[in-house]
PyMOL Python script that loads the backbone (N, CA, C, O; Angstrom):
from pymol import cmd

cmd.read_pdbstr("""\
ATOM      1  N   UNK A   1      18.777  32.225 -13.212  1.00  0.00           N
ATOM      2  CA  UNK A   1      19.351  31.114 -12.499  1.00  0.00           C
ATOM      3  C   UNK A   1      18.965  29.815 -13.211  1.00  0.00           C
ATOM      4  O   UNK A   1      17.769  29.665 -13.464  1.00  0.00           O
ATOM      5  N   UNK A   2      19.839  28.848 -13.569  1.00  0.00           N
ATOM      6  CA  UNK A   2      19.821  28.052 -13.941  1.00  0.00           C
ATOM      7  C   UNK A   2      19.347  26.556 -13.172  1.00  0.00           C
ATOM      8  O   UNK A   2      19.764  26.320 -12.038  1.00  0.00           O
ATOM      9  N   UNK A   3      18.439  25.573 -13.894  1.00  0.00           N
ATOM     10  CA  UNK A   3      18.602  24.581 -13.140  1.00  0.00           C
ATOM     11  C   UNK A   3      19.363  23.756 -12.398  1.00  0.00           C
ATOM     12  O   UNK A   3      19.114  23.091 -11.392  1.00  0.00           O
ATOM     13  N   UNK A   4      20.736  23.966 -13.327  1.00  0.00           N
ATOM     14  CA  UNK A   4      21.501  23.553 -12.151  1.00  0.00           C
ATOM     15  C   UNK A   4      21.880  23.991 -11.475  1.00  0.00           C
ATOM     16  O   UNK A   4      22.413  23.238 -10.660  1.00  0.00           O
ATOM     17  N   UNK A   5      21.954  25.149 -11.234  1.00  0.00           N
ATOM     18  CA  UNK A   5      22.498  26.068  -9.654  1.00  0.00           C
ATOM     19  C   UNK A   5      21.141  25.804  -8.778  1.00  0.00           C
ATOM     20  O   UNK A   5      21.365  25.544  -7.596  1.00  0.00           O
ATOM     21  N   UNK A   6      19.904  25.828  -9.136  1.00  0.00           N
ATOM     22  CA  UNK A   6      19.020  25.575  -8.143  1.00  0.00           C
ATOM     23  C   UNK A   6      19.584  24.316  -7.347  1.00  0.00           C
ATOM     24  O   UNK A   6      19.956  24.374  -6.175  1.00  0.00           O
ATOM     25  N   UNK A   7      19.601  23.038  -8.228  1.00  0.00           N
ATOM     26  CA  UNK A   7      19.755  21.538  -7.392  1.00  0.00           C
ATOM     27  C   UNK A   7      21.519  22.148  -6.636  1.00  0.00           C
ATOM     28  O   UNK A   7      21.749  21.725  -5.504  1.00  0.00           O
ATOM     29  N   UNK A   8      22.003  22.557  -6.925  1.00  0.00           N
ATOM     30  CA  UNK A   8      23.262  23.155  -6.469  1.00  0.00           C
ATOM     31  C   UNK A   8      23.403  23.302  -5.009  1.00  0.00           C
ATOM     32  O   UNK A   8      24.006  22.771  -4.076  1.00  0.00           O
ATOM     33  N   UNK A   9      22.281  24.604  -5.313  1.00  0.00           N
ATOM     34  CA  UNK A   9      22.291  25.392  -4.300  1.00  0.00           C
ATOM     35  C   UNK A   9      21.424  24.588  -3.326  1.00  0.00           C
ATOM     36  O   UNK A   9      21.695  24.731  -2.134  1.00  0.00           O
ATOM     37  N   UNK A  10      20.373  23.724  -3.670  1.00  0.00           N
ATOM     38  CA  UNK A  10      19.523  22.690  -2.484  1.00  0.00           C
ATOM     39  C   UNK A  10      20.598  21.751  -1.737  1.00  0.00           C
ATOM     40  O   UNK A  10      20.527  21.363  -0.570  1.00  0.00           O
ATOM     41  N   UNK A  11      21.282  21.564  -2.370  1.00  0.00           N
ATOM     42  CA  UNK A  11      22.747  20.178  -2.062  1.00  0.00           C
ATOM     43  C   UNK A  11      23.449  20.763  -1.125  1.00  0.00           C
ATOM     44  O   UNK A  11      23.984  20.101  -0.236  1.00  0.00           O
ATOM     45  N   UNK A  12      23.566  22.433  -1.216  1.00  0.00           N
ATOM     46  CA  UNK A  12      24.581  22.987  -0.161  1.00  0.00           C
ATOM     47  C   UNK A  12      23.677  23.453   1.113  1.00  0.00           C
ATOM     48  O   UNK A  12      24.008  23.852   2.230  1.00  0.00           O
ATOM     49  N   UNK A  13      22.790  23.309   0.687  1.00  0.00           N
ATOM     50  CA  UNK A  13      21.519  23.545   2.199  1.00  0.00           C
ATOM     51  C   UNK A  13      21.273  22.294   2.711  1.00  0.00           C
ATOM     52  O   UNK A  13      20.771  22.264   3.835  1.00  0.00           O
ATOM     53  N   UNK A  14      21.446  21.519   2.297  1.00  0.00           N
ATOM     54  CA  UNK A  14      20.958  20.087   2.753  1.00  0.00           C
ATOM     55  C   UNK A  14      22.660  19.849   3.661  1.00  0.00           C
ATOM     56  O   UNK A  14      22.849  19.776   4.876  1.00  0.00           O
ATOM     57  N   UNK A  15      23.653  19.777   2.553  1.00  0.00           N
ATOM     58  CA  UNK A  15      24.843  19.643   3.979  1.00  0.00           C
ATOM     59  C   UNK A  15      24.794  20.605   4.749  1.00  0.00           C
ATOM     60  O   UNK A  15      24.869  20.243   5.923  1.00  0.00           O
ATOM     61  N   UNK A  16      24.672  22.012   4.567  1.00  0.00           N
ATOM     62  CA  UNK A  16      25.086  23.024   5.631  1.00  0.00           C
ATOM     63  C   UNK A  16      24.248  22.619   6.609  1.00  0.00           C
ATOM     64  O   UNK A  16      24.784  22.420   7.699  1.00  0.00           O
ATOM     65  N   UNK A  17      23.032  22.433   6.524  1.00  0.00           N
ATOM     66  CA  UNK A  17      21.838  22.258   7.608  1.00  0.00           C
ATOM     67  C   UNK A  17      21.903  20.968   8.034  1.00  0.00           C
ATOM     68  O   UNK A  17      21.146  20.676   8.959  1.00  0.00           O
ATOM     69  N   UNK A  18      22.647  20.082   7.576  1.00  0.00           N
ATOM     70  CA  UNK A  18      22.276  18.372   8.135  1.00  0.00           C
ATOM     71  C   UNK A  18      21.094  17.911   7.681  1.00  0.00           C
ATOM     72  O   UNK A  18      20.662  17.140   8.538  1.00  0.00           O
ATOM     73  N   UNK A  19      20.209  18.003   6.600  1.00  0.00           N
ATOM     74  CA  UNK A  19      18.507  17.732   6.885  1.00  0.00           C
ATOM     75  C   UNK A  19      19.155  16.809   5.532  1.00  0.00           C
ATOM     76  O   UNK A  19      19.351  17.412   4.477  1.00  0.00           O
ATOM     77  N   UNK A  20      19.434  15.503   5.618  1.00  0.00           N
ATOM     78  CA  UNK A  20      19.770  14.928   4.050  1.00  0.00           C
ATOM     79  C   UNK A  20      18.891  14.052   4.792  1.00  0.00           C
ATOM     80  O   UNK A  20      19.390  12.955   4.541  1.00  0.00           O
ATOM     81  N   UNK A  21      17.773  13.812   5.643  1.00  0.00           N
ATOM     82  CA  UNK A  21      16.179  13.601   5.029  1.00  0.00           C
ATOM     83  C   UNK A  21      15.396  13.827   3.945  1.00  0.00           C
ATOM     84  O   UNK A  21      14.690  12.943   3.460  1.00  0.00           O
ATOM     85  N   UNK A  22      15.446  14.709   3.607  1.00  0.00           N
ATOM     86  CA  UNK A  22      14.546  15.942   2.803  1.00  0.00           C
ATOM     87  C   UNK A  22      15.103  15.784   1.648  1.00  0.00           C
ATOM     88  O   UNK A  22      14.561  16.559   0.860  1.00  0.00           O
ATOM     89  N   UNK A  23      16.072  15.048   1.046  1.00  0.00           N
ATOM     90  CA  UNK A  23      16.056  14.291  -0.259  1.00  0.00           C
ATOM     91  C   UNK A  23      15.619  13.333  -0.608  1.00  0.00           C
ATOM     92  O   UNK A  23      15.484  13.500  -1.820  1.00  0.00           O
ATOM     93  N   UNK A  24      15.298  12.423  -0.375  1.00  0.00           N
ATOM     94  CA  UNK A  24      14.434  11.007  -0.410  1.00  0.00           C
ATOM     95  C   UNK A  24      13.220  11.848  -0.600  1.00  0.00           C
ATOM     96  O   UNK A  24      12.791  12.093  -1.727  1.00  0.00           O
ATOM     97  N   UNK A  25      12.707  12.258   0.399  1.00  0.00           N
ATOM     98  CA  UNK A  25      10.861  12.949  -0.003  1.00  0.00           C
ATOM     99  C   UNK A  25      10.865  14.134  -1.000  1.00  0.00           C
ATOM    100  O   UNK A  25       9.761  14.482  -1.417  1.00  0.00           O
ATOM    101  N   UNK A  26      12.116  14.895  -1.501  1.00  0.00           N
ATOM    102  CA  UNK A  26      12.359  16.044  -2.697  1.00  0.00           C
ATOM    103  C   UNK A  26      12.081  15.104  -3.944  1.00  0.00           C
ATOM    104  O   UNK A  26      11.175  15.151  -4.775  1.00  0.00           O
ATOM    105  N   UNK A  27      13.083  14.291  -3.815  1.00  0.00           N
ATOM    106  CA  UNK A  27      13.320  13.140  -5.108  1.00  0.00           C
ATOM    107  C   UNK A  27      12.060  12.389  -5.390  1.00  0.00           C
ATOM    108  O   UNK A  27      11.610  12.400  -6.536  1.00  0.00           O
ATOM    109  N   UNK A  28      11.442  11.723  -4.410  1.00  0.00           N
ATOM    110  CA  UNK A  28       9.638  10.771  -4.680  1.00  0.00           C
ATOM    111  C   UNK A  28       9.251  11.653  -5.364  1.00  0.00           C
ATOM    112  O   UNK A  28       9.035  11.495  -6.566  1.00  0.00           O
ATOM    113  N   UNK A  29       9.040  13.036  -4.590  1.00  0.00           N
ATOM    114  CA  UNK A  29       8.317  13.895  -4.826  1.00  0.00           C
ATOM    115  C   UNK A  29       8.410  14.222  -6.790  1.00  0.00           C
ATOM    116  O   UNK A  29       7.460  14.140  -7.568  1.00  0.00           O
ATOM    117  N   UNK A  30       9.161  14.412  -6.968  1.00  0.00           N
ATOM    118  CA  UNK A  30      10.088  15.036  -8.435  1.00  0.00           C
ATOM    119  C   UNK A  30       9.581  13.773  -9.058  1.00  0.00           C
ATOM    120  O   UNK A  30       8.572  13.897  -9.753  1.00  0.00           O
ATOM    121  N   UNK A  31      10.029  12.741  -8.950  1.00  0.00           N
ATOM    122  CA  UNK A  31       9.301  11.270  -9.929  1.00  0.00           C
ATOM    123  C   UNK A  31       8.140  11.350 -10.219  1.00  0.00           C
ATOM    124  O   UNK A  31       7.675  11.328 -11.359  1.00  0.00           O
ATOM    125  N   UNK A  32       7.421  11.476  -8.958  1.00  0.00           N
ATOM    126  CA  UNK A  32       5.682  11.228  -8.914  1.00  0.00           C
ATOM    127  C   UNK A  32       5.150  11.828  -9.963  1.00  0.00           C
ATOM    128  O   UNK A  32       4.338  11.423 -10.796  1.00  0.00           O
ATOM    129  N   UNK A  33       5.878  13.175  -9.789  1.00  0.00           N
ATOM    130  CA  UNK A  33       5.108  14.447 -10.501  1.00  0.00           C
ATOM    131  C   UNK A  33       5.293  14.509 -12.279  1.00  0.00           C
ATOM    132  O   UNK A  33       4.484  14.839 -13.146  1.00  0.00           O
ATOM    133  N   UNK A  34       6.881  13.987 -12.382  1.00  0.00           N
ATOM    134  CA  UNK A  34       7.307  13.475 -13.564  1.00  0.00           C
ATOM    135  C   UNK A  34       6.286  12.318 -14.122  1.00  0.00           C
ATOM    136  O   UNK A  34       5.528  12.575 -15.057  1.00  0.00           O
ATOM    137  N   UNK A  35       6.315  10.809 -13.386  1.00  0.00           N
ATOM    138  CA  UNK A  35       5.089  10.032 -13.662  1.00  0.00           C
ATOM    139  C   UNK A  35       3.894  10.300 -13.994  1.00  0.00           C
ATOM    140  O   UNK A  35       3.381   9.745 -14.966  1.00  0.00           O
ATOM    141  N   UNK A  36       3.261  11.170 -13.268  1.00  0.00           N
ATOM    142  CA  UNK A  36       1.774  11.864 -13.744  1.00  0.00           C
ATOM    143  C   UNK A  36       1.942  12.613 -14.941  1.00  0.00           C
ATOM    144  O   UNK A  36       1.241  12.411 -15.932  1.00  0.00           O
ATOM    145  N   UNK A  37       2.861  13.489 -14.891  1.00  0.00           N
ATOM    146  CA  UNK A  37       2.995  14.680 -15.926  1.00  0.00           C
ATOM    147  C   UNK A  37       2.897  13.814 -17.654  1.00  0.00           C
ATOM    148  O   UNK A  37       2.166  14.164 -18.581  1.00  0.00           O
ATOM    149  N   UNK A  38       3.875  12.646 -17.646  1.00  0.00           N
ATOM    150  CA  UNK A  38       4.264  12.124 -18.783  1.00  0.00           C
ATOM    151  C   UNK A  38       2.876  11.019 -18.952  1.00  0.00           C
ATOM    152  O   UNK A  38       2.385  10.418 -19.908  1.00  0.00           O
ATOM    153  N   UNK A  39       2.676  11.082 -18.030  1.00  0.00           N
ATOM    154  CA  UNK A  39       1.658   9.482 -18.181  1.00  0.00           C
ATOM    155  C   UNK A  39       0.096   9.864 -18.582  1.00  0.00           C
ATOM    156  O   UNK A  39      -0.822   9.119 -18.924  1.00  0.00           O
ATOM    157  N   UNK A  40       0.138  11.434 -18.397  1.00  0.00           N
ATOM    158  CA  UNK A  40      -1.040  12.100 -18.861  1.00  0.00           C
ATOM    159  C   UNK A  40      -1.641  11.748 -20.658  1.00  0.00           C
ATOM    160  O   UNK A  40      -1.078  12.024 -21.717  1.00  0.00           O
ATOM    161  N   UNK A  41      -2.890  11.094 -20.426  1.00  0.00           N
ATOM    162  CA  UNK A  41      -3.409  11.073 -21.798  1.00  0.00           C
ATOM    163  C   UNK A  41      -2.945   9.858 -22.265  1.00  0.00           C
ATOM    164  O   UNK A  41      -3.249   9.852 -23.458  1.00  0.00           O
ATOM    165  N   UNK A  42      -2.373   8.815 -21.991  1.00  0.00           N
ATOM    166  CA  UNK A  42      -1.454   7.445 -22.002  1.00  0.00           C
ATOM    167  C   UNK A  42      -2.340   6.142 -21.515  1.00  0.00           C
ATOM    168  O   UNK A  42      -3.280   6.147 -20.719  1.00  0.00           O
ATOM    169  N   UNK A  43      -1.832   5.146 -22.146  1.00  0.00           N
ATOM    170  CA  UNK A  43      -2.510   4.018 -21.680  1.00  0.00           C
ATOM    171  C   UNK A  43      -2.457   3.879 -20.070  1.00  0.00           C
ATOM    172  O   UNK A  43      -3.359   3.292 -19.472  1.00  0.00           O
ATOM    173  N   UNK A  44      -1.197   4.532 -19.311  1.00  0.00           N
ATOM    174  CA  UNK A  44      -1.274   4.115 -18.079  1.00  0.00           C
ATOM    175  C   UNK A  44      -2.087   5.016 -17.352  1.00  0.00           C
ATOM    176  O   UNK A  44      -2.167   5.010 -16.123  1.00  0.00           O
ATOM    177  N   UNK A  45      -2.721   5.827 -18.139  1.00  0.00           N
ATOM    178  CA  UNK A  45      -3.655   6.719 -16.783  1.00  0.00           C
ATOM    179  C   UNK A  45      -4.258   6.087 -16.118  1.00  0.00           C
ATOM    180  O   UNK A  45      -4.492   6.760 -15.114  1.00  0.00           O
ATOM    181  N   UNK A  46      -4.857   4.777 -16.009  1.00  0.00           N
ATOM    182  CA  UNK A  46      -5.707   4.111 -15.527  1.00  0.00           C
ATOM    183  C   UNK A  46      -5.294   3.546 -14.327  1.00  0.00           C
ATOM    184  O   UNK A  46      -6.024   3.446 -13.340  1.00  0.00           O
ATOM    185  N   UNK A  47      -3.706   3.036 -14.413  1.00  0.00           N
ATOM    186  CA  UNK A  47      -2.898   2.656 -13.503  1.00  0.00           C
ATOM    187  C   UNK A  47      -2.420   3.956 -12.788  1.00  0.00           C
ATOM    188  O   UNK A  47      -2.451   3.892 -11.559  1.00  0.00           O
ATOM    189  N   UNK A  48      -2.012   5.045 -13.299  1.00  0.00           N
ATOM    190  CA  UNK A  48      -1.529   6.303 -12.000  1.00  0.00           C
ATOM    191  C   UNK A  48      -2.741   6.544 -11.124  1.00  0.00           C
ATOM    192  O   UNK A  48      -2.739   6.617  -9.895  1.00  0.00           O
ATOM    193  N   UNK A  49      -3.810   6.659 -11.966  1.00  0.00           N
ATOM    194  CA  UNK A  49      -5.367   7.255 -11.001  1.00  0.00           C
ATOM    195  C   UNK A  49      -5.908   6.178  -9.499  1.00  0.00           C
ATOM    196  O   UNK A  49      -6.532   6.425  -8.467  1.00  0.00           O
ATOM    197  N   UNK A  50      -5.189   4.774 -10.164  1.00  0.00           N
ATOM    198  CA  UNK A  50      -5.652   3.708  -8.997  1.00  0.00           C
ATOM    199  C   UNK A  50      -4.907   3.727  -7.785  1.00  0.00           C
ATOM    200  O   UNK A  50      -5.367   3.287  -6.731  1.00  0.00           O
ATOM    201  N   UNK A  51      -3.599   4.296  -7.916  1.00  0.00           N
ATOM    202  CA  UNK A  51      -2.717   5.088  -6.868  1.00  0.00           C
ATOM    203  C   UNK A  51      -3.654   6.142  -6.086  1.00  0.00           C
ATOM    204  O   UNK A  51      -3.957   5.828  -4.934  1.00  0.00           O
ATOM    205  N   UNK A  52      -3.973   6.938  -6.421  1.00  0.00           N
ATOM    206  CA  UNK A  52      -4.761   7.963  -5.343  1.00  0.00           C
ATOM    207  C   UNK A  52      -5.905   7.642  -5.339  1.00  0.00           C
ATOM    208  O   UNK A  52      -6.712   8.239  -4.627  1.00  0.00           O
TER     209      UNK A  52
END
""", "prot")
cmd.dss("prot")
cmd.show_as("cartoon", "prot")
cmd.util.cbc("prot")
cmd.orient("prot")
């Protein structure tokens, strides 16, 4: 299964179910993790770590 059938298949659960809450906190979520991931070992570690 491909990445895009995953986000696909989340898009058709989110309308079938009504919960298009749960994208806003999927999506933060997906950045944050992107932000840390890339920012690892980087001048900005100093700035992600003062966040938590």
């Amino acid at each position: 299964m491909s990445k895009l059938g995953i986000l696909a298949e989340f898009w058709e659960f989110l309308k079938y179910r009504k919960k298009y809450w749960l994208a806003p906190i999927i999506i933060m979520l997906v950045l944050l993790s992107a932000l840390i991931i890339l920012s690892e070992g980087s001048a900005l570690a100093p700035f992600v770590y003062a966040l938590f």
